[in-house]
C-alpha positions as CSV (number, residue, x, y, z in Angstrom):
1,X,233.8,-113.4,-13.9
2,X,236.4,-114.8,-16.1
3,X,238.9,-117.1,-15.5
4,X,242.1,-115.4,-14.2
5,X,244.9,-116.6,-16.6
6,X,248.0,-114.8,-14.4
7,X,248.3,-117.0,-12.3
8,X,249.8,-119.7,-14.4
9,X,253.0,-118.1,-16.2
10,X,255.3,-121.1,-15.9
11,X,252.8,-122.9,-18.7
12,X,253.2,-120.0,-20.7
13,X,256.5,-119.7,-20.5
14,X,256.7,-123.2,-21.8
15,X,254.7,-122.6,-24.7
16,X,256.7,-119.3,-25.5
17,X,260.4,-121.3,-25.6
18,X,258.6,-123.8,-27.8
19,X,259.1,-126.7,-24.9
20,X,257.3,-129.9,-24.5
21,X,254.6,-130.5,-26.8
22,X,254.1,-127.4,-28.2
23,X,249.9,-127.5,-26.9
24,X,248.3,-124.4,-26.0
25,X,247.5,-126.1,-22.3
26,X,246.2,-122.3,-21.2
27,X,243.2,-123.0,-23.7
28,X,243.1,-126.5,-23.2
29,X,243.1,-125.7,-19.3
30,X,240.3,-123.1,-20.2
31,X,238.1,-125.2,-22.5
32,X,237.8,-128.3,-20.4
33,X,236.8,-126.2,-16.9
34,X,234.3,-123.8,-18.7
35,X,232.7,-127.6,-19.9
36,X,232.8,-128.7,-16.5
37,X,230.7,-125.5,-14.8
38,X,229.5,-122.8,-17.4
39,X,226.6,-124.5,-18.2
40,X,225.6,-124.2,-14.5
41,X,227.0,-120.5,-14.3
42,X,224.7,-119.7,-17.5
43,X,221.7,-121.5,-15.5
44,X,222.1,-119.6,-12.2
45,X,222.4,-116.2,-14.6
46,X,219.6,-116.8,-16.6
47,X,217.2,-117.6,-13.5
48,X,219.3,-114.1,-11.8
49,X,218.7,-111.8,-15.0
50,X,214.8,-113.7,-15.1
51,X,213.9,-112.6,-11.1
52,X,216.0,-108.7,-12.0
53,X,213.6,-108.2,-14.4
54,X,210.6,-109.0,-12.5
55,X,211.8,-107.0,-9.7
56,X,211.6,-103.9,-11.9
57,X,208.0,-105.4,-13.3
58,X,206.5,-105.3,-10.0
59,X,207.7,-101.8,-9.6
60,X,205.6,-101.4,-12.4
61,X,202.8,-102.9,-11.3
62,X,203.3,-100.7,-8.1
63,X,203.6,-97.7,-9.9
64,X,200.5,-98.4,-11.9
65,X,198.1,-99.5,-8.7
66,X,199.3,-96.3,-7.0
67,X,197.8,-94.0,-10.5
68,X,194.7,-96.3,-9.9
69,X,194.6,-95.0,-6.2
70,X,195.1,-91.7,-7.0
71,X,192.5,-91.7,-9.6
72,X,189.9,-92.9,-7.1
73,X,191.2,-89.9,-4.3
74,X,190.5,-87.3,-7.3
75,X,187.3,-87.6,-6.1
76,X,186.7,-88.9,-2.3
77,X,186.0,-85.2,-1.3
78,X,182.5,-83.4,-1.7
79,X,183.7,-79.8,-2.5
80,X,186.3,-82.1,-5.2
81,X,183.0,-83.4,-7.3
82,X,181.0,-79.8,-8.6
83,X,182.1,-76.6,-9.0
84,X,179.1,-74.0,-8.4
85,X,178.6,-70.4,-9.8
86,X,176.3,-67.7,-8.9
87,X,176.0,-64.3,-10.9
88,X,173.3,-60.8,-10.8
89,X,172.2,-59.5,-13.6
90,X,174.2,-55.9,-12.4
91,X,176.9,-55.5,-10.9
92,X,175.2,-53.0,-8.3
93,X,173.5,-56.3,-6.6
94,X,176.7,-58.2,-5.5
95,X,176.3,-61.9,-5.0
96,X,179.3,-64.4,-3.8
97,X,179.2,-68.3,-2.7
98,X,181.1,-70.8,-0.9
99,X,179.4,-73.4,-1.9
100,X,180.1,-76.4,-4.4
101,X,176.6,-77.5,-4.4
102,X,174.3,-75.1,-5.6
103,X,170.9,-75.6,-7.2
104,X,170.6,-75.1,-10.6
105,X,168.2,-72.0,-10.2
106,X,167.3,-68.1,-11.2
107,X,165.2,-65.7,-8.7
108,X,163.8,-62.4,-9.0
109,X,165.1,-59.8,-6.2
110,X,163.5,-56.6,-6.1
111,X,164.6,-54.5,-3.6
112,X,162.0,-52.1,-1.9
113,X,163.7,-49.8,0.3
114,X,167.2,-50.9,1.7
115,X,168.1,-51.9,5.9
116,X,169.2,-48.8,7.4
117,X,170.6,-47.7,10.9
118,X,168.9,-45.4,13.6
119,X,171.0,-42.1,13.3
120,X,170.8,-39.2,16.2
121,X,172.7,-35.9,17.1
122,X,173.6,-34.7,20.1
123,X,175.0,-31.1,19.8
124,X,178.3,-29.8,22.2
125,X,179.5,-26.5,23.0
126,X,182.5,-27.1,21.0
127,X,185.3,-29.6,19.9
128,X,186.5,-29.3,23.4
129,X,183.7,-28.7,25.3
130,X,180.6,-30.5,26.0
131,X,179.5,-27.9,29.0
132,X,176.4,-27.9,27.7
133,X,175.7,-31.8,29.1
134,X,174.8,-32.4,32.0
135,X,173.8,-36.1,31.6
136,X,173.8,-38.6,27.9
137,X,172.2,-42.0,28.3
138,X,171.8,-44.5,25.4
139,X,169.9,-47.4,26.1
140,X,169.5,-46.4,29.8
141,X,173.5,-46.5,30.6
142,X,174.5,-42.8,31.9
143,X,178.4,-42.6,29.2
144,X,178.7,-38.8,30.6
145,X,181.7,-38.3,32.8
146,X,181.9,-35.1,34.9
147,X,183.9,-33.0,33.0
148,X,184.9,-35.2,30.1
149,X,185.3,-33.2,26.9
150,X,183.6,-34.4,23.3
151,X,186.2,-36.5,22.0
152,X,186.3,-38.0,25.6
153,X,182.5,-38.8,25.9
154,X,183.0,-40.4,22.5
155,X,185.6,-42.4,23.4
156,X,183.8,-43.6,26.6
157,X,180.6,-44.9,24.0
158,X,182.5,-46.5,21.7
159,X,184.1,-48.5,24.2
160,X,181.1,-49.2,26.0
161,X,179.9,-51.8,24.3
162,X,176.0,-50.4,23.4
163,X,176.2,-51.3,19.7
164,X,176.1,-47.6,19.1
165,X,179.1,-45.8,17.3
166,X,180.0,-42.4,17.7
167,X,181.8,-39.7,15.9
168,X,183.0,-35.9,16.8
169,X,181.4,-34.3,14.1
170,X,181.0,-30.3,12.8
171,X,178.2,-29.7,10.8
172,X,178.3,-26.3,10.8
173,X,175.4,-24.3,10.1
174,X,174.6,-20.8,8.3
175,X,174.0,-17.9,10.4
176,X,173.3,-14.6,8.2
177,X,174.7,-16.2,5.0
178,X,178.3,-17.3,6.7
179,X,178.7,-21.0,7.9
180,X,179.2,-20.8,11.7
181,X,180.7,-24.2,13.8
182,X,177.9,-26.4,14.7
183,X,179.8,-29.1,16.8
184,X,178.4,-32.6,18.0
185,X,178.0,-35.8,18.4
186,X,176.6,-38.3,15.7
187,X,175.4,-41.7,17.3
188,X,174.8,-44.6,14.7
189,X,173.2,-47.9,15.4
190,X,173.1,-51.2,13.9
191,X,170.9,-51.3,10.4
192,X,166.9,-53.0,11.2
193,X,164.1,-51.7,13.0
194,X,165.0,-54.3,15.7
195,X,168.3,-51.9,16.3
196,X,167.0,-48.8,17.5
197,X,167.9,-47.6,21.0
198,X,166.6,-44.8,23.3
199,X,168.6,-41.4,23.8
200,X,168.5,-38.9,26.2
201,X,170.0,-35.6,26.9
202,X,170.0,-33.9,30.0
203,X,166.9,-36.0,30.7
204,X,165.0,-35.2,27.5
205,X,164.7,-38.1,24.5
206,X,166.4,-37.0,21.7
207,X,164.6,-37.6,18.6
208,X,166.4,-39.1,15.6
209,X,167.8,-37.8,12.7
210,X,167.1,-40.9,11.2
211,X,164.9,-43.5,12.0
212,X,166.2,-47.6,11.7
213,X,164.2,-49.8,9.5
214,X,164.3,-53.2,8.0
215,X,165.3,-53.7,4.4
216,X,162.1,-54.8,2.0
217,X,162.2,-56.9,-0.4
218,X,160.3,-59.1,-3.3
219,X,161.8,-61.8,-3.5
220,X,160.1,-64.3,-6.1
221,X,157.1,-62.4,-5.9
222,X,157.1,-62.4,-2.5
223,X,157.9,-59.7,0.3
224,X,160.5,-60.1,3.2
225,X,162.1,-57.7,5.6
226,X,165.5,-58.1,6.7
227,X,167.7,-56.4,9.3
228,X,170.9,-56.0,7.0
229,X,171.9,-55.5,3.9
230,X,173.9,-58.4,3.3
231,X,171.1,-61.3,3.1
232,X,172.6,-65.1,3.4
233,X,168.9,-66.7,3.8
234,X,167.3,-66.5,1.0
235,X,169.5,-68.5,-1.8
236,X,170.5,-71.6,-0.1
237,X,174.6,-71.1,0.0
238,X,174.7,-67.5,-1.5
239,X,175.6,-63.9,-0.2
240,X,173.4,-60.7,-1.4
241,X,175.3,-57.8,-1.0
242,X,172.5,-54.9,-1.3
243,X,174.8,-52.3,-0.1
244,X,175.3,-51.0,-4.0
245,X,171.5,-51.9,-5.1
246,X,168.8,-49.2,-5.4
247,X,165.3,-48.8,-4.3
248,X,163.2,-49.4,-6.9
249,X,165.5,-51.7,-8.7
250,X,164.7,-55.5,-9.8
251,X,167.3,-57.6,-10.5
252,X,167.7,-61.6,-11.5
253,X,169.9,-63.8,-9.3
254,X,171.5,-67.1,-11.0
255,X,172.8,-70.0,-9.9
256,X,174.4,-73.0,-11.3
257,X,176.6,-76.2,-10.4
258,X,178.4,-78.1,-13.2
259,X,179.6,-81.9,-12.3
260,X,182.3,-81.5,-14.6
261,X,185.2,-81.5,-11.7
262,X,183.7,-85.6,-11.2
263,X,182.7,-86.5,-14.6
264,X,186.2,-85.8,-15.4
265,X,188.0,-87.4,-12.7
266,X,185.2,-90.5,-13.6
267,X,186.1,-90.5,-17.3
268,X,189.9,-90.4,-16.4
269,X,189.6,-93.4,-14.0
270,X,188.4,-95.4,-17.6
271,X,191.4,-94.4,-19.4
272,X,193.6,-95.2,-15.8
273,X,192.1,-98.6,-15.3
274,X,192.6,-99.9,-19.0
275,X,195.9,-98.9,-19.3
276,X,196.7,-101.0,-16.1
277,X,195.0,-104.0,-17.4
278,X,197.3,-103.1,-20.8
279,X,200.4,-103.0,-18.4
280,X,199.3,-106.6,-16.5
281,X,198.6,-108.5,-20.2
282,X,201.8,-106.7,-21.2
283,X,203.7,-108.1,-18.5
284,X,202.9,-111.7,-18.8
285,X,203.2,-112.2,-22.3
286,X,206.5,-113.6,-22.7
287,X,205.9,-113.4,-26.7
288,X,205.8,-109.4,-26.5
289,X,208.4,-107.6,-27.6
290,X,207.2,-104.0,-27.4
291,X,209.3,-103.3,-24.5
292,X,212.4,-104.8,-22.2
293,X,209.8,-105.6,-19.3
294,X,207.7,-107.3,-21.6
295,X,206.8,-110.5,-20.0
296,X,209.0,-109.9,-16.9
297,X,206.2,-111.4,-14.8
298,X,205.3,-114.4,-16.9
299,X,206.5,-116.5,-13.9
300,X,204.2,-115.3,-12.0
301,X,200.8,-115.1,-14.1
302,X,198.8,-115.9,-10.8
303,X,199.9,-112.6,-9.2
304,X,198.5,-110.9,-12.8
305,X,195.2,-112.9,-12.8
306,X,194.6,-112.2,-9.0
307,X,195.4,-108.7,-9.4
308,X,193.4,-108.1,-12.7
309,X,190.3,-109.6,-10.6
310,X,190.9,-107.0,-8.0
311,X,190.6,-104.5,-10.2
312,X,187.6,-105.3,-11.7
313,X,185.8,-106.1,-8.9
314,X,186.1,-102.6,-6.9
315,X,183.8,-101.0,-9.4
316,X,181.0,-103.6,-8.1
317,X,181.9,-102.8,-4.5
318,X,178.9,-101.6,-2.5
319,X,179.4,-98.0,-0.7
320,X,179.7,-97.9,2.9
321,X,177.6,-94.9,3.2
322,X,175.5,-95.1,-0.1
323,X,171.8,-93.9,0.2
324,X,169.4,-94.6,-3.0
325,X,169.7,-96.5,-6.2
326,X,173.3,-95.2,-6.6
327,X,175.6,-97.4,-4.2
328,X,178.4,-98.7,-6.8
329,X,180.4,-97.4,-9.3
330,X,178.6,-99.7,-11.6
331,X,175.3,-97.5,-11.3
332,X,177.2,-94.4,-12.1
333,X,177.6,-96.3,-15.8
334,X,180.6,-98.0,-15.1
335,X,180.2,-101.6,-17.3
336,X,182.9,-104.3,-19.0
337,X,183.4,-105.4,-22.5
338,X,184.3,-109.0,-23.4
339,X,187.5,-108.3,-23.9
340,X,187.9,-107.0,-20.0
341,X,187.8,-103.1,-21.3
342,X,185.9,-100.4,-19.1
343,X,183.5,-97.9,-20.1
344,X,181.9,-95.3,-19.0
345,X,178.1,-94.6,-20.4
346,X,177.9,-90.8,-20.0
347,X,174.0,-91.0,-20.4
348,X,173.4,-92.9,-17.1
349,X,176.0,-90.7,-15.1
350,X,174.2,-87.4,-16.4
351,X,171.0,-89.1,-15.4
352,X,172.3,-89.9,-12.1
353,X,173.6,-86.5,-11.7
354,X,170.6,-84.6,-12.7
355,X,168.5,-86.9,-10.5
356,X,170.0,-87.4,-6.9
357,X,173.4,-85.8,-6.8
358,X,173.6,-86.0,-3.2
359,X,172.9,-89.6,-3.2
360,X,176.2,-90.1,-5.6
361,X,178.1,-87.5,-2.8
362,X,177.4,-89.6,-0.3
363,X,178.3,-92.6,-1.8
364,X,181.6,-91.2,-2.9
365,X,182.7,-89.2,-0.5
366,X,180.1,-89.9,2.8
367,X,179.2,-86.3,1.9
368,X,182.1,-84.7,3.6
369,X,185.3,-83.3,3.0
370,X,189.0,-84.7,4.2
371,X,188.0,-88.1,5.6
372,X,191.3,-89.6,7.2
373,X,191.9,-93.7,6.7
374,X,191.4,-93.5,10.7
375,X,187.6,-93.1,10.1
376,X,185.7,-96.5,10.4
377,X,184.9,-99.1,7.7
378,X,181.0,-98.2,8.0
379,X,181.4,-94.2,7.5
380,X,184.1,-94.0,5.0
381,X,183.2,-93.0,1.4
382,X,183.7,-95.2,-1.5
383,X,186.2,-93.5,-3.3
384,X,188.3,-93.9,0.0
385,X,187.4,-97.0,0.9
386,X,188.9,-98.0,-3.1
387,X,191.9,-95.9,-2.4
388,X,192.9,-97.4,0.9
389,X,192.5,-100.7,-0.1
390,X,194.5,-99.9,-3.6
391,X,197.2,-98.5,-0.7
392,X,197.4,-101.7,0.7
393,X,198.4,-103.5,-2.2
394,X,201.6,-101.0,-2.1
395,X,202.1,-100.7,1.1
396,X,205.5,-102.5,3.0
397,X,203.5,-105.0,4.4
398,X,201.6,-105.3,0.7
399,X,201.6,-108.0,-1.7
400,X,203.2,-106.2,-4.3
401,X,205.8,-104.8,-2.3
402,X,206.3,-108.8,-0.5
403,X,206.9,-110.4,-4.1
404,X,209.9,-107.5,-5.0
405,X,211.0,-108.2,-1.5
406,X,210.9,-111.6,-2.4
407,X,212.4,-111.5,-5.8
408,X,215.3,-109.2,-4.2
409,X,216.1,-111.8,-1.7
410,X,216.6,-114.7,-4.9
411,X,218.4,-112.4,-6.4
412,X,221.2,-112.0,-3.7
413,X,220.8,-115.9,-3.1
414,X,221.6,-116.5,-7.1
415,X,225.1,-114.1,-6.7
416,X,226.7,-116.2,-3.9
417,X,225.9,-119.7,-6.1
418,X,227.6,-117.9,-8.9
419,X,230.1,-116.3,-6.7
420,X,230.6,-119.9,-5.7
421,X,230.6,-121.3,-9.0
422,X,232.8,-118.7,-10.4
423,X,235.6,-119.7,-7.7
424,X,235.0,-123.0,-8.7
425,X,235.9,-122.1,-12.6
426,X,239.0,-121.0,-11.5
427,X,239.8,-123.8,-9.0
428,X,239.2,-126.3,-11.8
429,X,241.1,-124.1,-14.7
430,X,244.3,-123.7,-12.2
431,X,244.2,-127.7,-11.6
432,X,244.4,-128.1,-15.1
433,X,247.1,-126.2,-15.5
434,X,249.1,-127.6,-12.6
435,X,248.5,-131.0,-14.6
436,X,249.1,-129.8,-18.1
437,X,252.6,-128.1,-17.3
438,X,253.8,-131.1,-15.2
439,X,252.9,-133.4,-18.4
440,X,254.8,-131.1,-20.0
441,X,257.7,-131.3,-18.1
442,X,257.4,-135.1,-18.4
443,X,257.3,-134.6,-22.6
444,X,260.2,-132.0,-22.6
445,X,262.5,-134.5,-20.3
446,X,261.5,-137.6,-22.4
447,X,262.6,-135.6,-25.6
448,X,265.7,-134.9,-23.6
449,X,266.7,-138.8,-23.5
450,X,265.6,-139.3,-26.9
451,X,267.9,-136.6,-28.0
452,X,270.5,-138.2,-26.0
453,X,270.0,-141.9,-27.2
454,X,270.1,-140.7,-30.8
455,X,273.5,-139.3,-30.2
456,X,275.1,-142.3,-29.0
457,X,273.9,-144.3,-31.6
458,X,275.3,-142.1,-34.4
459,X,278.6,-142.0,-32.2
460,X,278.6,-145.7,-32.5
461,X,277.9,-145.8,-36.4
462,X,280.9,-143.4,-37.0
463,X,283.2,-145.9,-35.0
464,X,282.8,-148.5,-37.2
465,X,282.6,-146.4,-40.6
């Protein structure tokens, strides 16, 4: 704020008609209150410009905790740490997975003869007429209604809820070299041996056109039977689609999970943590100039120090839910140079990978997927347990986010001192000139007698000349 001069134009106008003494009492006026209170204006705004810029260095410091925290949720969820793969060697024998965690495995499938369904035929006088029925019973339930016509009847199984599925079908047939209309009704089952069901027609089994069996198969050199075609049982976590396959045909099955989803995440949490220990050094050393925030937070180096400790000590923190030899970050290969730097050895996490990878899941991530912050202290995985208490530090009720609350508060407190101050200046600048232009006044009125008195006296002279 500078000192408002327009309020004083009678001293000005007395130093524009060249009256009284002829001193610029504006600047005098100006000079002699600055001396009086700038050097306490330029305090208070140094200390105001000092707590501004650590308000923006704790936003830093925020900002750079919450990378940390999201860093450490990269990987706090099971399905987050692998990614799995399982491929046939044809594309006849499909194979699909859901899981994230597959063993690192290949099998031999060979596939003996393939799951098929019980299959019968029921013949009917016509599309429209199944007079020839007197009675139809699958599995012991009568499904003829008096009267009912084909596509009736097959309407009346299908809904019945047998497991049997019907169709209106024409096979037609060749009577004397010409194809005559040989109508009826197919009935299908489910595919294994385990699925066949009794049929009778006007009291009389009805043999099959088709008999259900299992599906055989070698699998690894050794022989199973299943029910369907689509096998979920015998590859932990993956889906065999025989469907496509052939009898006959062998085939190799291959699965695979790659760690490179955590080993990433692991390697970026290095580079995340040392540049926050970069940002802390950075931001109290008041002898940096490689930026404006540079040492914005040398005032409060106990804050940095505190904080820096934090940091470090989280990758000793013991998992909650750890089971093994693997229940810190540190025995993942996490380790600390003398200057404070972090590394990663990649040979002890591959080790620890190939070795017990569901002991590393469950100290990460409890072994499960989308853990809340509501779950308890005992059950929560590490890289949550990191990440909440990371959140804390951020959070309103936070130490980070107390000290720019804090600073803030100083900050307002420091504009009504120099609000204050400032008024002051002006107070002291207008007394001046009050004083000033009545000395003035004096001076211009003395110069008047003078003026005066030197008349007379040369008046006198000439009378006696």
């Amino acid at each position: 704020m500078a000192i408002d001069t327009t309020k004083t134009s009678s001293a000005s106008i007395v130093k524009t008609l060249q009256l009284g003494s002829g001193v610029d009492i504006q600047a005098l006026a100006k000079g002699l209150s600055e001396a009086e209170n700038k050097p306490r204006i330029d305090d208070i705004s140094k200390k105001r410009d000092a707590v501004e810029r650590s308000i923006s260095g704790y936003g830093i410091v925020a900002t750079a905790v919450d990378s940390l925290k999201l860093a450490f949720e990269a990987f706090k969820n099971k399905s987050s740490l692998s990614s799995s793969s399982v491929s046939s060697s044809s594309t006849e024998l499909q194979v699909s997975t859901s899981s994230s965690t597959l063993a690192n495995a290949s099998h031999s499938l060979s596939v003996v003869t393939l799951a098929r369904p019980q299959v019968s035929f029921v013949p009917v006088t016509s599309a429209t007429s199944a007079s020839n029925l007197s009675s139809l019973t699958i599995k012991g339930t009568e499904v003829l209604a008096a009267g009912a016509t084909p596509e009736a009847l097959v309407t009346a199984i299908n809904a019945a809820g047998l497991g049997v599925n019907a169709s209106l079908v024409n096979r037609q047939e060749s009577v004397g070299g010409s194809l005559v209309d040989a109508w009826g009704i197919v009935l299908q089952g489910q595919t294994g041996s385990a699925a066949t069901f009794a049929l009778t027609a006007n009291g009389s089994a009805v043999t099959p056109s088709q008999a259900a069996r299992d599906a055989a198969l070698t699998f690894n050199g050794m022989t199973v039977y299943r029910a369907s075609n689509v096998v979920t049982d015998l590859v932990s976590g993956v889906a065999i689609d025989l469907r496509n396959s052939r009898e006959g045909s062998q085939y190799t099955i291959q699965t695979l999970t790659d760690y490179a989803p955590l080993k990433q995440a692991l390697k970026g949490l290095v580079s995340t943590y040392n540049q926050i220990q970069g940002v802390l050094k950075e931001l109290g050393d008041v002898e940096s100039k490689s930026s404006e925030f540079a040492g914005s937070l040398s005032r409060d180096k106990s804050l940095l120090s505190s904080l820096s400790s934090q940091l470090r000590a989280l990758f000793s923190q013991e998992s909650a839910t750890a089971t093994g030899a693997y229940t810190s970050l540190r025995h993942l290969g996490f380790s600390f140079s003398l200057d404070g730097t972090l590394a990663l050895n990649e040979i002890t996490m591959d080790a620890a990978l190939a070795s017990a990878p569901e002991h590393v899941a469950r100290t990460l991530t409890a072994g499960l997927d989308n853990q809340t912050k509501w779950a308890p202290a005992n059950v929560r995985g590490l890289a949550l347990q990191i990440s909440l208490q990371l959140g804390e530090l951020i959070a309103p009720t936070g130490t980070l986010t107390q000290r720019r609350s804090g600073a803030k508060t100083k900050v307002d407190d420091y504009a009504k001192q120099l609000n204050a101050l400032e008024s002051r200046l002006q107070k002291s600048y207008e007394k001046y000139i009050a004083q000033f232009a009545a000395m003035e006044s004096f001076v211009e009125k003395s110069q008047g007698i003078g003026k005066y008195l030197e008349g007379q006296f040369k008046s006198m002279e000439n009378m006696y000349d």
